[in-house]
C-alpha positions in Angstrom: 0.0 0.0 0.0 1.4 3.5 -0.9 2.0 5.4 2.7 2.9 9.2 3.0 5.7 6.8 4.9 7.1 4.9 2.0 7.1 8.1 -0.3 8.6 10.0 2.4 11.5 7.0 2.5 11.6 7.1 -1.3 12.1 11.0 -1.5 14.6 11.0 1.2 16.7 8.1 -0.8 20.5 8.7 -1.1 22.0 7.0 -4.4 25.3 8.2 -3.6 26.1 9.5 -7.0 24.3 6.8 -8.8 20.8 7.2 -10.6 17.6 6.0 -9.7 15.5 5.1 -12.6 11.5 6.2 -11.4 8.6 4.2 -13.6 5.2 4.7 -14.0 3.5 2.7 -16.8 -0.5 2.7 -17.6 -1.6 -1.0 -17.4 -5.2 -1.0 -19.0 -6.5 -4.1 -19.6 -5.9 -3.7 -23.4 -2.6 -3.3 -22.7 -2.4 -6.4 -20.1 -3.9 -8.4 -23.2 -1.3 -7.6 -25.8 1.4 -6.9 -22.9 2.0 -3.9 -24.9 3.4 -1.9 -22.3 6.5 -3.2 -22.3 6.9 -1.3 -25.6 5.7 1.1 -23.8 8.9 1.0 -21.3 11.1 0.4 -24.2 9.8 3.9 -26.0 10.5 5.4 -22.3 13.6 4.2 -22.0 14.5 5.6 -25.5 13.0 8.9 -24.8 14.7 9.0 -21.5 18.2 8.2 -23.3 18.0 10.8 -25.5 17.1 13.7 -22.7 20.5 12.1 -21.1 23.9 13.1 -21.2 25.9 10.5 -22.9 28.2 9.6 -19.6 24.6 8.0 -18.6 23.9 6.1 -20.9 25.3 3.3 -20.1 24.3 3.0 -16.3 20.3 3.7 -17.9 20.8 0.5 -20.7 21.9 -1.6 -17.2 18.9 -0.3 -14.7 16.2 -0.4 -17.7 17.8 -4.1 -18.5 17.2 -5.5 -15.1 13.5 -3.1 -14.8 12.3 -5.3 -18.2 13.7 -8.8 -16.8 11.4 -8.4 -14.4 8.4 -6.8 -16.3 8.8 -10.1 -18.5 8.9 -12.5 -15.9 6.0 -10.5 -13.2 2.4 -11.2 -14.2 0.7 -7.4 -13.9 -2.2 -7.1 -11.8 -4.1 -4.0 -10.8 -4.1 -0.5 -13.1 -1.3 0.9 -13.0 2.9 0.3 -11.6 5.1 2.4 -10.0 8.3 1.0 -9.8 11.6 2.5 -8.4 15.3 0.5 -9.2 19.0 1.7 -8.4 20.7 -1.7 -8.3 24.1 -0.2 -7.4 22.3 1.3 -4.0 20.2 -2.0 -3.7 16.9 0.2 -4.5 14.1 -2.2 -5.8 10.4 -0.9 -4.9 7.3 -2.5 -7.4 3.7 -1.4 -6.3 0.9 -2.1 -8.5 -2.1 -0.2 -8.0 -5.7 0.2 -8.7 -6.2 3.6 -10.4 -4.3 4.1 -14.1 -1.0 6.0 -14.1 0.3 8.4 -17.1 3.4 7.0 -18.5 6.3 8.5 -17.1 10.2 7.6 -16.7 12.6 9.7 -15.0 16.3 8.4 -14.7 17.8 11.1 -11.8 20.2 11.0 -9.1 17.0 10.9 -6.8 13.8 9.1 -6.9 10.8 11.0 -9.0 8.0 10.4 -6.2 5.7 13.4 -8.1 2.9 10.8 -9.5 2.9 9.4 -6.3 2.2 12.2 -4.2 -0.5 13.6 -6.8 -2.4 9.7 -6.4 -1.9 10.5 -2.6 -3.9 13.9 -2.8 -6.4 12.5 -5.6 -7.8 9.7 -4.0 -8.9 9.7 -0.2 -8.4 6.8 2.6 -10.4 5.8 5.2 -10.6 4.0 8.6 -12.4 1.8 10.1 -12.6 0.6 13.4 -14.2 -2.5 14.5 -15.1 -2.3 18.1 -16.7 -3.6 21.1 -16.6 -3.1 24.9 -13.2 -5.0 25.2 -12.1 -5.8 21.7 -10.7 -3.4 18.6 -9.5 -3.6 15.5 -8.6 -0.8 13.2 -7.9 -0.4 9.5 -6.9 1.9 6.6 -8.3 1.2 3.3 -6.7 2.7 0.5 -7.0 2.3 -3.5 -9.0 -0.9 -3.1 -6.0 -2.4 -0.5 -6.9 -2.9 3.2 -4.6 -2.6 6.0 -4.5 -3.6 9.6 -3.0 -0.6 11.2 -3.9 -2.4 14.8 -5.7 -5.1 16.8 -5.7 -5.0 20.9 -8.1 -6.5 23.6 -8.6 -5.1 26.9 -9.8 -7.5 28.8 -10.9 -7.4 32.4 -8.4 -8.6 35.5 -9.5 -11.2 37.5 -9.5 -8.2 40.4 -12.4 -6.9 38.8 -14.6 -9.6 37.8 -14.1 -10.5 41.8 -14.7 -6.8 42.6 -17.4 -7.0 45.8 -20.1 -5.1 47.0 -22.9 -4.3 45.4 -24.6 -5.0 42.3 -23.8 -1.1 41.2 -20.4 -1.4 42.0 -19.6 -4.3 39.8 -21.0 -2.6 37.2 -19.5 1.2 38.0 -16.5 -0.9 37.7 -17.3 -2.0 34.1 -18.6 1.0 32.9 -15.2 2.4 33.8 -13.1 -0.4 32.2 -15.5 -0.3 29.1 -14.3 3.8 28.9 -10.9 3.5 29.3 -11.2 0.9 26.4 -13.1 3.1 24.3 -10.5 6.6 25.5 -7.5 3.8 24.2 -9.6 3.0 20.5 -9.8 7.2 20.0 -6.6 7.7 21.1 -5.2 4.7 18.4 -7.1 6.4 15.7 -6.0 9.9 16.8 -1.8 8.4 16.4 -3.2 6.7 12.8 -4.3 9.9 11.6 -0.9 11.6 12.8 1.3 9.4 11.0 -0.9 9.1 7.5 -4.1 10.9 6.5 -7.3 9.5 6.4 -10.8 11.3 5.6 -13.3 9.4 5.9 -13.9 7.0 9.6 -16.3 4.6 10.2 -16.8 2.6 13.2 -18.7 -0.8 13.3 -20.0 -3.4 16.4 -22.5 -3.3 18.9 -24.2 -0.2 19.0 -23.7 0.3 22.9 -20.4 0.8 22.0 -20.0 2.4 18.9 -22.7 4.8 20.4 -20.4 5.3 23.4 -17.5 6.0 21.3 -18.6 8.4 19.2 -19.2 10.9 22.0 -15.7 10.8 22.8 -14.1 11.2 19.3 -11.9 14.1 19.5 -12.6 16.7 16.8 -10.4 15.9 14.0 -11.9 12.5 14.4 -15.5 13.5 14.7 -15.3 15.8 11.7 -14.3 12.7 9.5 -16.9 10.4 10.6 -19.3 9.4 8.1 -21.2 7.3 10.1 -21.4 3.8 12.7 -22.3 0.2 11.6 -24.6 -1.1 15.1 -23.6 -4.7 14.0 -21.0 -7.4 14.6 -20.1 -10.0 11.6 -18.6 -13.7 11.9 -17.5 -15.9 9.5 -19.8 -18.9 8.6 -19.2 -22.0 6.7 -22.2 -21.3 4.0 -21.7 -19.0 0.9 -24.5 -16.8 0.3 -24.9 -15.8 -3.5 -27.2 -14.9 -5.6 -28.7 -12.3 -8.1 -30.9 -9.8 -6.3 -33.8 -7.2 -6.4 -33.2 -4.6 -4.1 -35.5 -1.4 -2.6 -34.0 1.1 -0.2 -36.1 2.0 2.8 -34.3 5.3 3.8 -32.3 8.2 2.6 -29.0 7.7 1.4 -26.5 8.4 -0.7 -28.1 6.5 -3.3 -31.1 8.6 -3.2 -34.6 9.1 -1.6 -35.9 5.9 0.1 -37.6 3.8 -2.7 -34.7 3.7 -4.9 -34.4 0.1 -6.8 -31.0 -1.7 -6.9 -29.9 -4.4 -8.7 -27.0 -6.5 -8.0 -25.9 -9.5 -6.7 -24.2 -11.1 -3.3 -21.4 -13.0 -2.9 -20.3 -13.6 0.9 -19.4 -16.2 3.7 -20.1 -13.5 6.4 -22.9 -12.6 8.4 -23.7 -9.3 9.9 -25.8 -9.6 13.2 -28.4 -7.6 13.6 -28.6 -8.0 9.6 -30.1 -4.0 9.5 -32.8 -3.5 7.2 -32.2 -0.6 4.8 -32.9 -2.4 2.5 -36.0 -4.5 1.1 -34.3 -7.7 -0.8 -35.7 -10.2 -3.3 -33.8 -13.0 -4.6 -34.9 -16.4 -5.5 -35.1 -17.3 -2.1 -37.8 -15.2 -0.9 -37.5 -11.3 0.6 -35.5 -9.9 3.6 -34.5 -7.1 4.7 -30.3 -6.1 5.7 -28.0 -3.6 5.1 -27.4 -0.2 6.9 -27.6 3.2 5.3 -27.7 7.4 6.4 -27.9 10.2 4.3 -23.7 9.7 4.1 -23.7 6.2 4.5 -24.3 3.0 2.8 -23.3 0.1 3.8 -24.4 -3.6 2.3 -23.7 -7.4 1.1 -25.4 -5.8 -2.3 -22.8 -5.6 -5.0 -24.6 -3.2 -7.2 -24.9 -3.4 -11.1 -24.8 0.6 -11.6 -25.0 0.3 -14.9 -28.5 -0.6 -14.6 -29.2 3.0 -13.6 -26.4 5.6 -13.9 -28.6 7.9 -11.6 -27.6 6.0 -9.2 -23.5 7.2 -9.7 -24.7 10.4 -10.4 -26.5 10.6 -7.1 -24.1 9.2 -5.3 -21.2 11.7 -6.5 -23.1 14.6 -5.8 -23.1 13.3 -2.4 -19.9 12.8 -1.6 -19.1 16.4 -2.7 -21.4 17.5 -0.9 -24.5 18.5 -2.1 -26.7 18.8 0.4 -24.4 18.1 3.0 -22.5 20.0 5.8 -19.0 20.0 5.4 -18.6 17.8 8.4 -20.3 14.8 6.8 -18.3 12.7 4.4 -19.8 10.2 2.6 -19.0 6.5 1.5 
């Protein structure tokens, strides 16, 4: 996953007099077909030879070598690559990603980490924080890749489960421990956001104690919340699929309530309570799931959009904010 971290590494880079070669190539699926963009590099690499003083050419010819041994032998996967090589400093970073880059090569004494700061300020990242009263677990999500940034339980010590006295104490007791819990969750999202930038939160679990820790977001959290997920989900051993008929039963994103949605499932999960946002029909019979605000949406229903491009278009104007205050993102 790119990281302000791993450009900020990558910009700071030292080659020590030697020359980082800096690659961006375009990898549409036309391209992947006819693996055409390895011509692609090669035109790059030509390009970037004549821009070059001749002293360089030579150390170009051996970096763009061992760049197109690999692009021969590494099936591509995603939309675009990013790649950064200096074999004499031992430099080697690949990252494919999801979004299309524009063709670029750079062969300089430092790495060319421009494209990747302008795909940092282009696309956003959120979080999301699975909680409950002693469990968390919290993740960034970025371009389509999902990363565990942290995972901690606080359980409670044997001195407190034997805590005596009354009936209220006990539980003054766990209302405490279930706060400092929730005071450590804010505080781990509150570091995330300081080290790498994130706009959009969500929290999911119970709704006791997403509820709960909501109230004590600090700003700069609060401001980025789009909304909470009052459900918990475990893994089960049967797949739901299937093509479905779909009805929304309150604002959203998507639209007014009555909105119709096709799509189709595809999961091994369960989300308990199931919500009911939604009013399915499959093959199977009608139910109701999924969980949705006027900047949220949230369900098992992979959409077919192209069924009804309003749809996008509604769902664009809403997360730039038509009809929003500035404080409520939307996903």
């Amino acid at each position: 996953m790119i990281t302000p971290e791993r450009i900020e590494t990558l910009a700071k880079f030292d080659g020590g007099g030697a020359r980082v070669l800096s690659l961006c190539l375009d990898l549409d699926s036309a391209r992947q077909v006819r693996r055409s963009y390895r011509v692609a590099f090669d035109d790059l690499v030509k390009e970037a030879r004549e821009r070059l003083e001749p002293q360089a050419h030579e150390a170009l010819l051996r970096e763009a070598a061992r760049v197109r041994k690999w692009l021969e032998s590494e099936k591509p996967h995603g939309r675009g690559l990013a790649l950064f090589s200096c074999e004499p400093r031992d430099l080697w970073q690949a990252q494919f990603l999801p979004t299309r880059l524009e063709d670029h090569l750079e062969f300089e004494p430092a790495p060319d980490v421009a494209p990747l700061i302008e795909v940092m300020d282009e696309y956003e990242a959120y979080a999301v924080a699975l909680v409950d009263k002693v469990k968390a677990r919290l993740f960034v999500v970025f371009l389509g890749e999902i990363q565990e940034t942290d995972a901690f339980a606080d359980l409670m010590t044997s001195e407190h489960d034997r805590a005596g006295g009354s009936q209220a104490r006990s539980q003054s007791h766990l209302e405490a421990h279930v706060h400092r819990h929730l005071k450590r969750v804010a505080q781990r999202l509150s570091e995330i956001l300081g080290r790498r930038r994130f706009d959009r939160l969500i929290l999911a679990g119970p709704e006791e104690a997403t509820s709960d820790l909501r109230r004590i977001l600090p700003r700069p959290l609060a401001n980025r919340l789009v909304g909470a997920i009052p459900a918990e989900a475990r893994m089960t051993e049967r797949l739901t699929i299937g093509y479905r008929s779909a009805v929304t039963r309150v604002v959203s994103p998507l639209g007014a309530l009555g909105v119709d949605l096709r799509g189709h499932e595809f999961h091994r999960t369960v989300a308990e309570p199931a919500g009911d946002a939604l009013a399915l029909t499959g093959r199977f019979g009608e139910s109701r799931a999924g969980f949705a605000s006027p900047t949220m949406f949230a369900s098992y229903l992979h959409q077919h959009i192209a069924t009804s491009p309003a749809i996008a278009e509604r769902f664009v104007a809403a997360a730039a904010g038509q009809g929003l205050r500035a404080t409520q993102p939307t996903i």
